[in-house]
Residue frames relative to the residue before (quaternion, step in Angstrom):
aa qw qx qy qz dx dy dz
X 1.0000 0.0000 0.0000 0.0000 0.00 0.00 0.00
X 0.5657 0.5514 -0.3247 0.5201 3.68 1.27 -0.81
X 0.8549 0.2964 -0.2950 0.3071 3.28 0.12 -0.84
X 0.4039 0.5142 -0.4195 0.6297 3.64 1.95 -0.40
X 0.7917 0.2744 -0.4285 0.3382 3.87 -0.37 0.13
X 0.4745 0.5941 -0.4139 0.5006 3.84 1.63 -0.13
X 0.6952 0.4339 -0.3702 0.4375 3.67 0.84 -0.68
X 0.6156 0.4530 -0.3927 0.5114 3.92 0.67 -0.96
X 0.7314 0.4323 -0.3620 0.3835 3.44 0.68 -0.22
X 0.8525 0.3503 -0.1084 0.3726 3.43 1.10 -0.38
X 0.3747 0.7299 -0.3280 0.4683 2.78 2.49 0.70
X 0.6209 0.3869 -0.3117 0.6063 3.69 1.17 -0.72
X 0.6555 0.4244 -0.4149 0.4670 3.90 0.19 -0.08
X 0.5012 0.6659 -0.1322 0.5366 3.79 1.12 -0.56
X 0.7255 0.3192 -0.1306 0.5956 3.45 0.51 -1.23
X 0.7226 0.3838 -0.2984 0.4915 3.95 0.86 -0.86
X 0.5730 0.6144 -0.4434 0.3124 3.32 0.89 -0.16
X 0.6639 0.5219 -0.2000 0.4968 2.95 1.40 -1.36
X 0.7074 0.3548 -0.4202 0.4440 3.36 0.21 -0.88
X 0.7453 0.3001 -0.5367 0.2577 3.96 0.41 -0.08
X 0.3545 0.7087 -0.4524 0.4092 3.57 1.22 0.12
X 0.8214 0.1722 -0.2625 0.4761 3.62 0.97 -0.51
X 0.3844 0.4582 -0.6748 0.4323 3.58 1.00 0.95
X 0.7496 0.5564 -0.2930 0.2068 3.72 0.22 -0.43
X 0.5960 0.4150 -0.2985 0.6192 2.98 1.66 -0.52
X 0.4026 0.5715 -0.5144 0.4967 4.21 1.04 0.60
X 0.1643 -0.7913 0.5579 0.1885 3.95 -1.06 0.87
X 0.3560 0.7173 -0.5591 0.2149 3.27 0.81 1.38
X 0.6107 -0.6095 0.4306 0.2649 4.08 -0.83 0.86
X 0.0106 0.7823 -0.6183 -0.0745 3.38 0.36 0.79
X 0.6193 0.5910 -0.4979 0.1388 3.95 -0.33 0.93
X 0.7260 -0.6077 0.2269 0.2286 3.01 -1.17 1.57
X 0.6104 0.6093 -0.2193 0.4561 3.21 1.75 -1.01
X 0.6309 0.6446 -0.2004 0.3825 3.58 1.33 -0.64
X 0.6999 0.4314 -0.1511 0.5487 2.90 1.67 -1.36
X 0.7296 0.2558 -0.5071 0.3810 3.40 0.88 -0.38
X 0.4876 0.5866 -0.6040 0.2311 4.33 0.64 0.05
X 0.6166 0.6190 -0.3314 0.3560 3.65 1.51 -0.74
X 0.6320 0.3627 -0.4578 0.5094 3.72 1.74 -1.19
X 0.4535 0.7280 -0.4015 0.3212 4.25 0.53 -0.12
X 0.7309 0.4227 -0.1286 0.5201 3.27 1.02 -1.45
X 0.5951 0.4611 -0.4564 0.4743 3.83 1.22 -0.45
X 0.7984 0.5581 -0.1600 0.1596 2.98 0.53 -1.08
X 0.4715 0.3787 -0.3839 0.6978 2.89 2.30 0.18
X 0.4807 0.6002 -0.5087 0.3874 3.92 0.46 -0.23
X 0.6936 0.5526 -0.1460 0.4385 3.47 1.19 -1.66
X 0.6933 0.4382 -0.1573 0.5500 3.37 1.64 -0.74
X 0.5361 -0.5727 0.4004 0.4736 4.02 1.08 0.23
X 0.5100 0.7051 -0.3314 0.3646 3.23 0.98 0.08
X 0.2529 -0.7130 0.5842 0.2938 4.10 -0.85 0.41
X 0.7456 -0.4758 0.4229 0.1972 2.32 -2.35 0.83
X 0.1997 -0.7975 0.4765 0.3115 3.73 -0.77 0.49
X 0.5902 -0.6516 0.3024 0.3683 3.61 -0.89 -0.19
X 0.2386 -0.8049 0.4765 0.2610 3.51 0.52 0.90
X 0.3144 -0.8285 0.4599 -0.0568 3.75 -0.73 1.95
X 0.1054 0.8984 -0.2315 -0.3581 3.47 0.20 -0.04
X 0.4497 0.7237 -0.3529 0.3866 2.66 1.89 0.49
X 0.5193 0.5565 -0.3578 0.5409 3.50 1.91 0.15
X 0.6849 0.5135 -0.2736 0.4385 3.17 1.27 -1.45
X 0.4060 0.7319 -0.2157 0.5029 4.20 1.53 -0.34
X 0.7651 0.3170 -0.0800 0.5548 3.09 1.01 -1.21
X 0.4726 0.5667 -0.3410 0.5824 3.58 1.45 -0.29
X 0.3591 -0.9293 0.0116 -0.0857 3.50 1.00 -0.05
X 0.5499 -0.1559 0.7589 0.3120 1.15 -3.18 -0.34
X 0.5028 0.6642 -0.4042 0.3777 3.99 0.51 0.16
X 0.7112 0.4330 -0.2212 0.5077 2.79 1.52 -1.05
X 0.7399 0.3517 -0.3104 0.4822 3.86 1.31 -1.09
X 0.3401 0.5592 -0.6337 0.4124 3.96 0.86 1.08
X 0.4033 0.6968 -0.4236 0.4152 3.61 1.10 -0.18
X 0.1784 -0.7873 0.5678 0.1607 3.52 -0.12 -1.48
X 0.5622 -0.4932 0.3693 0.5516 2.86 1.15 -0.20
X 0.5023 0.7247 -0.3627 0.3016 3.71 0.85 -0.64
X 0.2047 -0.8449 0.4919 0.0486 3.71 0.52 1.38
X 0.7945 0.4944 -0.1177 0.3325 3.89 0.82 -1.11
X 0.4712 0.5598 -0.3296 0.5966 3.07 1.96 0.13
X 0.6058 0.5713 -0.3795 0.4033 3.86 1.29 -0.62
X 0.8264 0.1789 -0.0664 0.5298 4.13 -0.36 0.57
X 0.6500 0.5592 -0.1924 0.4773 3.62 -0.89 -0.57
X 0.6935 -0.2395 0.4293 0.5267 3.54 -2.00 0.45
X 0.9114 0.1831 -0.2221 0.2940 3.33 -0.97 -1.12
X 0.0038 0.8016 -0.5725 0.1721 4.17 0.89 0.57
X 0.0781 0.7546 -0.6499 -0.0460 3.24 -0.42 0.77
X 0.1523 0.6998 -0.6868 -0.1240 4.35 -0.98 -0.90
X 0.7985 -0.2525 0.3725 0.4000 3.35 -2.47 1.23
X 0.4640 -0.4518 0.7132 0.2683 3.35 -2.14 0.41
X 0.2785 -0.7164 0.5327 0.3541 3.44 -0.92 0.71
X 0.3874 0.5441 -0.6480 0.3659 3.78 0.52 0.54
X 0.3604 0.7371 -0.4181 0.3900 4.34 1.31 -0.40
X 0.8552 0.3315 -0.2633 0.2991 3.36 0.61 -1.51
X 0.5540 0.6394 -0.2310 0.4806 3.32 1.52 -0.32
X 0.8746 0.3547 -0.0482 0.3271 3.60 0.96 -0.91
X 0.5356 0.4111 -0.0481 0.7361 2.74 2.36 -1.37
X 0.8789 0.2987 -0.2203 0.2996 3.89 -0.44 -1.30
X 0.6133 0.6306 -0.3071 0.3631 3.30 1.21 -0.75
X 0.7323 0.4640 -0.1487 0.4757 3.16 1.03 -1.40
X 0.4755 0.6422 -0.3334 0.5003 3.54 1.51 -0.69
X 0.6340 0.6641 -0.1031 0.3826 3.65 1.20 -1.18
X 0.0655 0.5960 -0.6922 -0.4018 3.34 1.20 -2.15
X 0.6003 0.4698 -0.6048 0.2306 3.84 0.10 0.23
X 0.6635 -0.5943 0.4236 0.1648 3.42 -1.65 2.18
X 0.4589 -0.7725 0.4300 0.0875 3.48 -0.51 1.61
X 0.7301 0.3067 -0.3749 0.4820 3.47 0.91 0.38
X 0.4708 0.5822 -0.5883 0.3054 3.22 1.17 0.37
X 0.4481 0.7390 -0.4624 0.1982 3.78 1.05 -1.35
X 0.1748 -0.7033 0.6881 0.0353 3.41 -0.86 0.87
X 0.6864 -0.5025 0.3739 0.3696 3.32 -1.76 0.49
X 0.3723 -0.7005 0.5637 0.2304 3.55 -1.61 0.85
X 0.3014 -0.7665 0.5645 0.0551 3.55 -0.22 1.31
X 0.8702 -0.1049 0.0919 0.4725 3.92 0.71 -0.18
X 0.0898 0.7507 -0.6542 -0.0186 3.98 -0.87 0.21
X 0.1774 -0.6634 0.7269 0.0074 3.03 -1.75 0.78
X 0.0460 -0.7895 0.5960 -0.1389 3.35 -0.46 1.35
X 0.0195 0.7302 -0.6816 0.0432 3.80 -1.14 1.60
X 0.1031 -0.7464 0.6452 0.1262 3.16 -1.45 0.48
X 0.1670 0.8111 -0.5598 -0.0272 4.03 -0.78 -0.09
X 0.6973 -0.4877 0.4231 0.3113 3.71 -0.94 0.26
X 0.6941 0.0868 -0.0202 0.7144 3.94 1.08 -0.94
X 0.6316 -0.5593 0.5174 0.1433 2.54 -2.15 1.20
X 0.0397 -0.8441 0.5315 -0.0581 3.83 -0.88 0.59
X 0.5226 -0.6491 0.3582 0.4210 3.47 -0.62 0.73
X 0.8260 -0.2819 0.3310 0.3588 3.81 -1.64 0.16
X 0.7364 0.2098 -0.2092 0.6082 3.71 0.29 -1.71
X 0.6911 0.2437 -0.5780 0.3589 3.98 0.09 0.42
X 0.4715 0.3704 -0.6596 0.4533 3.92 0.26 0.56
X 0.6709 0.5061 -0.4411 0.3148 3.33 -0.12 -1.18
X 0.7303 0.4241 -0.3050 0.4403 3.92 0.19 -1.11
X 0.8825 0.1133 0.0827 0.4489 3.31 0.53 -1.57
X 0.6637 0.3309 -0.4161 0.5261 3.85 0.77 1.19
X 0.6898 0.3782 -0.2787 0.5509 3.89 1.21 -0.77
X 0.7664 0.2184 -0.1171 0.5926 3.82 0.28 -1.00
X 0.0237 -0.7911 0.5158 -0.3278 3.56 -0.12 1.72
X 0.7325 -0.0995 0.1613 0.6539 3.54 0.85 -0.64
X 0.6838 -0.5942 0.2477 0.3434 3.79 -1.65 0.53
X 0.3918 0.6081 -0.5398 0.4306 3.64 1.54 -0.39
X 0.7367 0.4718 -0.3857 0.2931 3.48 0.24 -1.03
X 0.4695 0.5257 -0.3791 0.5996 3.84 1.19 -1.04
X 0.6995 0.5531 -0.3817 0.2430 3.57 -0.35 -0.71
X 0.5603 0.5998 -0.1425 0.5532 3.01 1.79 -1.54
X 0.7001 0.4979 -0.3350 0.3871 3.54 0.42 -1.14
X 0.8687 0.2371 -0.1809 0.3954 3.31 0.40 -1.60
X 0.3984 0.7430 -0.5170 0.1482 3.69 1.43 0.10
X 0.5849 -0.6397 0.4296 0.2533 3.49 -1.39 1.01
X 0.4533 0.7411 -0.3713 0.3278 3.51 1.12 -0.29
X 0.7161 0.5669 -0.2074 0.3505 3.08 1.39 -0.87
X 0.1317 -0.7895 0.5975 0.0493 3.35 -1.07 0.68
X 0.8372 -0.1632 -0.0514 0.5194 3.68 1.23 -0.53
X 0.5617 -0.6437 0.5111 0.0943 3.05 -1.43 0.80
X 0.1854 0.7860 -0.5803 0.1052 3.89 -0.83 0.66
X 0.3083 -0.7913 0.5198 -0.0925 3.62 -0.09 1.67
X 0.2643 0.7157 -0.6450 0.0440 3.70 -1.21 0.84
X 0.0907 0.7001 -0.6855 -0.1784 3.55 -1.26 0.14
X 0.1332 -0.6975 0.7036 -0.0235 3.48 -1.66 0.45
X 0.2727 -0.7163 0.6169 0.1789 3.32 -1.45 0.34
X 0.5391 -0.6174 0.3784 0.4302 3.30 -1.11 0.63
X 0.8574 -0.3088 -0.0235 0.4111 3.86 -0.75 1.22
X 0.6637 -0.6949 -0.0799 0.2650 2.56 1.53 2.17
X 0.4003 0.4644 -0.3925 0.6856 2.63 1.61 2.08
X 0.6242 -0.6501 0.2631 0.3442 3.40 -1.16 0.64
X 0.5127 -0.0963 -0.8296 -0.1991 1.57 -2.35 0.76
X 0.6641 -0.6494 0.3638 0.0696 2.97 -1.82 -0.25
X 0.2350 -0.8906 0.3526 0.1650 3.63 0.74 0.95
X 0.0282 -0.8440 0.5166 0.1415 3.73 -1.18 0.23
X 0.3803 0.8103 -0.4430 0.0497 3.15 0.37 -0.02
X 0.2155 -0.7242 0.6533 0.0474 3.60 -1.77 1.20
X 0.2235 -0.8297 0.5105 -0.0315 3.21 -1.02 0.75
X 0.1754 -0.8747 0.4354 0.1204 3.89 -0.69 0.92
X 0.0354 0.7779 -0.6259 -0.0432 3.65 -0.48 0.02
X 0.5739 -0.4621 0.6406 0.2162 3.20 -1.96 0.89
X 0.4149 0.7167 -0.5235 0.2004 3.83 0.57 -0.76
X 0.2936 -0.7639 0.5574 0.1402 3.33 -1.51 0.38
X 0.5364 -0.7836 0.1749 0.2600 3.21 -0.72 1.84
X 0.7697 0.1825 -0.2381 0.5635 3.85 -0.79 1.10
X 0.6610 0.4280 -0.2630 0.5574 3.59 1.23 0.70
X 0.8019 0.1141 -0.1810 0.5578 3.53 1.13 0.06
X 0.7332 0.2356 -0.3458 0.5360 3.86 -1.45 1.23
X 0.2121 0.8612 -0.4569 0.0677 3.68 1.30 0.41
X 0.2438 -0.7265 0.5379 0.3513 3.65 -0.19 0.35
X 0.4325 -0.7359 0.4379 0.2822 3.00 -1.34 0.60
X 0.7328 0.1863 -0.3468 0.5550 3.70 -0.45 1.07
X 0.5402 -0.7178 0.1858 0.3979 3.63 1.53 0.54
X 0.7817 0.2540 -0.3230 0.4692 3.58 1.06 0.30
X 0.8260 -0.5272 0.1743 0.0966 2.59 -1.73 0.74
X 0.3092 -0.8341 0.4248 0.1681 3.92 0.21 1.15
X 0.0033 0.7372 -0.6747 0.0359 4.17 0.09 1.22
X 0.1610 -0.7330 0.6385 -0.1708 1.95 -1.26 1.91
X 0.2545 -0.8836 0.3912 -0.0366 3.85 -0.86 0.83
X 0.5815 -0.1681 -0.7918 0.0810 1.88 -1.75 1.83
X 0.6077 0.6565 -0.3876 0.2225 2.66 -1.68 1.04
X 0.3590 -0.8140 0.3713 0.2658 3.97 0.15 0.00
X 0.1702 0.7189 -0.6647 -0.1112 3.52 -0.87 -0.81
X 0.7237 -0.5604 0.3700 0.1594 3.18 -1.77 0.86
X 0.8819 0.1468 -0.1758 0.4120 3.36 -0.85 0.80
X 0.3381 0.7653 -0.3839 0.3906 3.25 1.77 1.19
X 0.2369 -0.6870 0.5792 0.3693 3.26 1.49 -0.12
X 0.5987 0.6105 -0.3859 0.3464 4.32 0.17 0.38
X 0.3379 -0.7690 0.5200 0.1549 3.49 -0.41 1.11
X 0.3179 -0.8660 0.3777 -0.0796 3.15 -1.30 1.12
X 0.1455 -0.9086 0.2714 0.2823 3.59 0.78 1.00
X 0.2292 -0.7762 0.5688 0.1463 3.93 -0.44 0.68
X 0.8471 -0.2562 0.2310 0.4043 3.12 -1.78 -0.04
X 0.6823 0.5670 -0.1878 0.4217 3.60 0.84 -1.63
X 0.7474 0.4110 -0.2449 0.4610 3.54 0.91 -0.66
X 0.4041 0.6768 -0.2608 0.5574 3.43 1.72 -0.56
X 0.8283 0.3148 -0.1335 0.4439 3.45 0.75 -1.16
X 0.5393 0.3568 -0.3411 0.6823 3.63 1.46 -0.03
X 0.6553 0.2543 -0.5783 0.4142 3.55 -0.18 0.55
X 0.4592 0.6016 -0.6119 0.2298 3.71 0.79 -0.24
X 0.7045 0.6628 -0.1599 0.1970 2.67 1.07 -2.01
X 0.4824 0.6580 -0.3803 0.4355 3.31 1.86 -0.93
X 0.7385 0.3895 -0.3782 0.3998 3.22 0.26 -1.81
X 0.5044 0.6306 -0.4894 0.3293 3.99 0.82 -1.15
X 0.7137 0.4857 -0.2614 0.4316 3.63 0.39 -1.27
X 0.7456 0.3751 -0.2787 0.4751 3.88 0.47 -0.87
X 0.5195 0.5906 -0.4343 0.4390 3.55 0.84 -0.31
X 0.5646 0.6571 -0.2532 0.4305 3.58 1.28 -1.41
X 0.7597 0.2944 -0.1903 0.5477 3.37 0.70 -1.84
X 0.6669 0.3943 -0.5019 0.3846 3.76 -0.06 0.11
X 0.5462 0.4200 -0.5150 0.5100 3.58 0.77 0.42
X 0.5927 0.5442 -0.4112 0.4283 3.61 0.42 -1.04
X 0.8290 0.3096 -0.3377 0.3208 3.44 0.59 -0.66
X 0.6026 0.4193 -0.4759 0.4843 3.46 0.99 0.27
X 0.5469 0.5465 -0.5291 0.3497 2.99 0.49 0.11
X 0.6998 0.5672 -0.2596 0.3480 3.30 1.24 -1.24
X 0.7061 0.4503 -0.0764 0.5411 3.22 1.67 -1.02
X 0.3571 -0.8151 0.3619 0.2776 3.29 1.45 0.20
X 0.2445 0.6017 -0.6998 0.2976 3.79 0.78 0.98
């Protein structure tokens, strides 16, 4: 009877193990930041509008944009809106980056969300970034040439930061890293790192792991009478 109740217990812990062992050994980018420069680009594609070039040496600097923040969620939007000195991106983000201070091209636009819980891409995108027409305006403005996307939590817990960024830059000539690759930096993600990015949802399936093994290591003393 012990050992028929050690298995029902250790068949559903078993079965999640495995199945995340094979999301991981899949080479698909699991970051939130990726998906939302891709729901950005349709939506100006959808609007007569070109695709931008998703940078990540802009998106990098989106951020360290985001940790000038502090965590400080209530300063983001609103009467009291506050955002970095742009003398920051030169002195503070770039170098924070290794990305090569004269490459930095002009910022043509930013869209900046904060909230308390974590949420998938197409709800920032619909209903925390594109809020009112300044923001449309931002998306579909021709100025643009590239795009660079980050989100982060505050010491990778809520709240939650978004922030996208535009530049006029010209592609393979501006946000250059310096020795040419990309510096990941943590918590948090940014676009066009090829680097995968844990969110709320994954946070909440490992609980569940540990929830499940805690289970089976009782089951087995019990089973084994320690």
């Amino acid at each position: 009877m012990a050992t028929l109740l050690l298995w029902f217990v250790l068949a559903p812990f078993l079965f999640v193990s495995a199945t995340s062992n094979t999301q991981t050994t899949v080479k698909v980018t699991n970051n939130p930041a990726d998906e939302l420069v891709a729901m950005l680009n349709s939506n100006r594609t959808a609007h007569k509008g070109s695709t931008l070039n998703d940078n990540p040496g802009l998106a990098c600097i989106a951020l360290q944009y985001i940790k000038a923040y502090q965590g400080k969620c209530d300063v983001v939007g609103g009467p009291k809106a506050e955002k970095p000195a742009d003398s920051e991106f030169a002195n503070t983000f770039a170098p924070n980056c290794d990305v090569v201070a004269s490459s930095i091209a002009q910022i043509t636009g930013r869209l900046l969300g904060c909230q308390s819980k974590y949420v998938q891409p197409s709800e920032v995108f619909s209903g925390i970034l594109m809020k009112n027409s300044k923001s449309l305006d931002i998306l579909y403005s021709k100025n643009h040439t590239e795009v660079g996307a980050a989100v982060s939590g505050s010491d990778g817990g809520s709240p939650y930061f978004w922030c996208v960024l535009f530049s006029n830059g010209k592609n393979n000539a501006s946000f250059l890293f310096d020795g040419g690759v990309a510096k990941i930096s943590k918590p948090g993600c940014f676009s066009g790192a090829n680097d995968e990015c844990s969110s709320a949802d994954k946070l909440s399936q490992t609980r569940h792991l540990w929830a499940y093994a805690i289970i089976a290591l009782i089951a087995m003393a019990y089973a084994f009478g320690l």
